[in-house]
N, C-alpha and C positions, 0 to 999 in steps of 0.2 A: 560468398559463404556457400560449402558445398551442401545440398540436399542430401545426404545420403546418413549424414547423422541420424543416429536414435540416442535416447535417452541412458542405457545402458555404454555407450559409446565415451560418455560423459564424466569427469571426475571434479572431484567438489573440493575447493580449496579455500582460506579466509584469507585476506585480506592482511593479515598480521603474518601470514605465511608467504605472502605474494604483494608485499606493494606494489614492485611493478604495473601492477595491476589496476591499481585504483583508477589514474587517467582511463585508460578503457573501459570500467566497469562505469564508469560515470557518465561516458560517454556516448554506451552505447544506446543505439535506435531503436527505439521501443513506440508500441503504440499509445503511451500516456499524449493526451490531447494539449496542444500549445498553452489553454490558461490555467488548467493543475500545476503546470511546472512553475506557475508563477506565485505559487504558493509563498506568502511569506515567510513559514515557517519551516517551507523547504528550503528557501534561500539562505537561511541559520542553521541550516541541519549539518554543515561540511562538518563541524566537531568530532562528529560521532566516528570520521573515519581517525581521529587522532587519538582522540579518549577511548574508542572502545574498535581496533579494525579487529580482531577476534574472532567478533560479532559481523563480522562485514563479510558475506558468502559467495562466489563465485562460481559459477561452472563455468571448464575450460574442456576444450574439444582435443582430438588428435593433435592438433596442431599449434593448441596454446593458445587460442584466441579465446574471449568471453563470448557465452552465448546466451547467458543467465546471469541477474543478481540479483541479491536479494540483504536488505540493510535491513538489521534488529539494534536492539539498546534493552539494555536491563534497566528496568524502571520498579518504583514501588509500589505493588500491588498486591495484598492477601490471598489472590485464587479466588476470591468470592465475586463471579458475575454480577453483581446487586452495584461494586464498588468500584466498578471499570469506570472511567469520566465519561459522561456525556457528549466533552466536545473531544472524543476520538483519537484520533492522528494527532492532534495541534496537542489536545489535551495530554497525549500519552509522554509525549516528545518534550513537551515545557518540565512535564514530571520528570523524567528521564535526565533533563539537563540540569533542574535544579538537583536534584542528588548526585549527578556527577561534579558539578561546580562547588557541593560540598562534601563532598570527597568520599562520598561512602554508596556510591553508583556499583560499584561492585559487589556488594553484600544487599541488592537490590535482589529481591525472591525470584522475580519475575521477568519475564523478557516481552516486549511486545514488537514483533514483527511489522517492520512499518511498510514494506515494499516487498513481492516477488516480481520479478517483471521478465519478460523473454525477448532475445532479439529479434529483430524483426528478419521475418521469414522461417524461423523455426517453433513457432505457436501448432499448435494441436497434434506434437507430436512424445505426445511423455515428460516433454522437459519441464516443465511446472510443478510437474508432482514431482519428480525427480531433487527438484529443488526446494521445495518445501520438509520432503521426507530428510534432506541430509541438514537442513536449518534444522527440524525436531532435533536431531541425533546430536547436531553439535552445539545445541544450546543445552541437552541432556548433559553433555560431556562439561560444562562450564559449569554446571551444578544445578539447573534452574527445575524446577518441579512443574511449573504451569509458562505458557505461552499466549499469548492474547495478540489478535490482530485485526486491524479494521480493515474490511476488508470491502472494496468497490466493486460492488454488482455489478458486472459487464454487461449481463443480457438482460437487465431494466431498459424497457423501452421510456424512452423523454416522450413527456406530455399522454404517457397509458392513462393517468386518473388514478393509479393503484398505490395506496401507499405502500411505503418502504417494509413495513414490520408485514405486510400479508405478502408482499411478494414474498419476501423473504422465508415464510412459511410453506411456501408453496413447495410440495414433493412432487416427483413424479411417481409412475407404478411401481418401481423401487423400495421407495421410500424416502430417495434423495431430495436432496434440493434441485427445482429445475436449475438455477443458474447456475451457470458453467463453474465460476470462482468458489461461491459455496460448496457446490458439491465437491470439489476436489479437497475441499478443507475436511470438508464431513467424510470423506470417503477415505481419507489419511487419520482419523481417530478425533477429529475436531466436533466441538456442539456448537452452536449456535447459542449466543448471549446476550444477544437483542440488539436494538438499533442505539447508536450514535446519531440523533439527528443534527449536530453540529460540529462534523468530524472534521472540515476541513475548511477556511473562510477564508475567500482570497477579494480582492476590492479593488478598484482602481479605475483612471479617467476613462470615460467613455471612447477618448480619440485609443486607449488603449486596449479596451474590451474592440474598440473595430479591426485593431492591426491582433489581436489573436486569433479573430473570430470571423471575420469577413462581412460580416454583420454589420446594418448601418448606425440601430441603437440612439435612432433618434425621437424614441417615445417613452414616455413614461410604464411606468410598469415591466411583469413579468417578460423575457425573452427567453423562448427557448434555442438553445445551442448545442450544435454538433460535441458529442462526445457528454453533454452534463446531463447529470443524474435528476436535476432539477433546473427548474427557470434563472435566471442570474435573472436579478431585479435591480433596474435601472432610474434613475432620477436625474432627469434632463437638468434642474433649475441648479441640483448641485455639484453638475458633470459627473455625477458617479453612477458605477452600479456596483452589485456585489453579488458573490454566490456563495453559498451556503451548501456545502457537500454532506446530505447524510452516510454514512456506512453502516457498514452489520459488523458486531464484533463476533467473533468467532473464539474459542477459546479450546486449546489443545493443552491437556492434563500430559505431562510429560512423565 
């Protein structure tokens, strides 16, 4: 991948316009950590490129390759912060698919952004906003008035002590948000809409929390792990552990 990309450089195409594209957008290398991807209700998520690719975003470079994607779904939502679900991602996406499964996913108000993600070696250079800004514009264009997104705090440090709803309050001299993700949300027209603390649950045998994690997971109780937001909490007697992903919703008035 050439270094010499900027964000300007960059054009922004769906998925509905570009199948070709889907293998690669799916494909590519991102920094999301090995047990997120084992999300169950990411592993049900392929629909969305069939039922909704529209909604399915891409940045491609000089040369046609993906460097950016980013996967939305119209689901049903009022606008009112108060009535975003609790369990976030899992929550927003079960909504999402039960209104597409009954057939009126497209006259859904609302869109919620479930993923922007960047390839790997082109992070901190514009491309995220880049890609956020042409999601606002072409969910605008699909008719949608409000956007919601759960969005995972990058620069939470695992095992601070701080809960999620103070970090997440936290500005700098600005007035932004310290975290990297928030604040490009807030700095693009987005507010903040409070915590999801159960946005994202994924579970499974301890022989497989070791081969994600490297970790030996042979005690009872919290463990902390590379890349999680929180402890995945572990239970020797019944081989299992599970984590529990809080996020911040974000919500961009379109």
């Amino acid at each position: 991948m050439s270094r010499t990309h900027t964000a300007v450089d960059l054009r922004a195409v769906s998925l509905a316009e570009r199948p070709d594209l889907i293998g690669e957008a799916v494909g590519m290398p991102t920094a999301w950590t090995e047990f997120v991807l084992r999300s169950p209700m990411l592993a049900m998520a392929g629909w969305i490129f069939e039922r909704h690719p529209e909604y399915q975003t891409v940045l491609i470079d000089g040369d046609g390759r993906v460097v950016a994607r980013a996967e939305a779904v119209p689901f049903p939502w009022d606008g009112d912060p108060g009535s975003l679900p609790a369990n976030g991602w899992d929550g927003a996406l079960a909504l999402a698919a039960g209104a597409a499964f009954a057939g009126d996913g497209a006259a859904s108000p609302a869109v919620c952004l479930l993923e922007a993600a960047v390839v790997d070696g082109m992070r901190g250079r514009g491309v995220a906003a880049r890609m956020i800004d042409a999601v606002r514009g072409r969910m605008r264009d699909l008719g949608h008035r409000d956007m919601a997104a759960p969005v995972r705090p990058t620069g939470k440090e695992p095992g601070s002590g701080v809960g999620l709803a103070d970090y997440a309050a936290r500005v700098r001299g600005d007035g932004l948000p310290e975290d990297p993700w928030l604040r490009l949300h807030v700095r693009l027209g987005a507010r903040i809409a409070g915590v999801c603390p159960a946005s994202m649950t994924i579970g499974g045998g301890l022989a497989q929390w070791r081969e994600w994690t490297g970790l030996p997971f042979d005690a009872d109780g919290p463990v902390e792990v590379p890349g999680g937001l929180v402890p995945v909490v572990a239970d020797t007697a019944a081989d299992q552990a599970v984590y529990v992903e809080p996020n911040v919703w974000v919500h961009h008035r379109l």
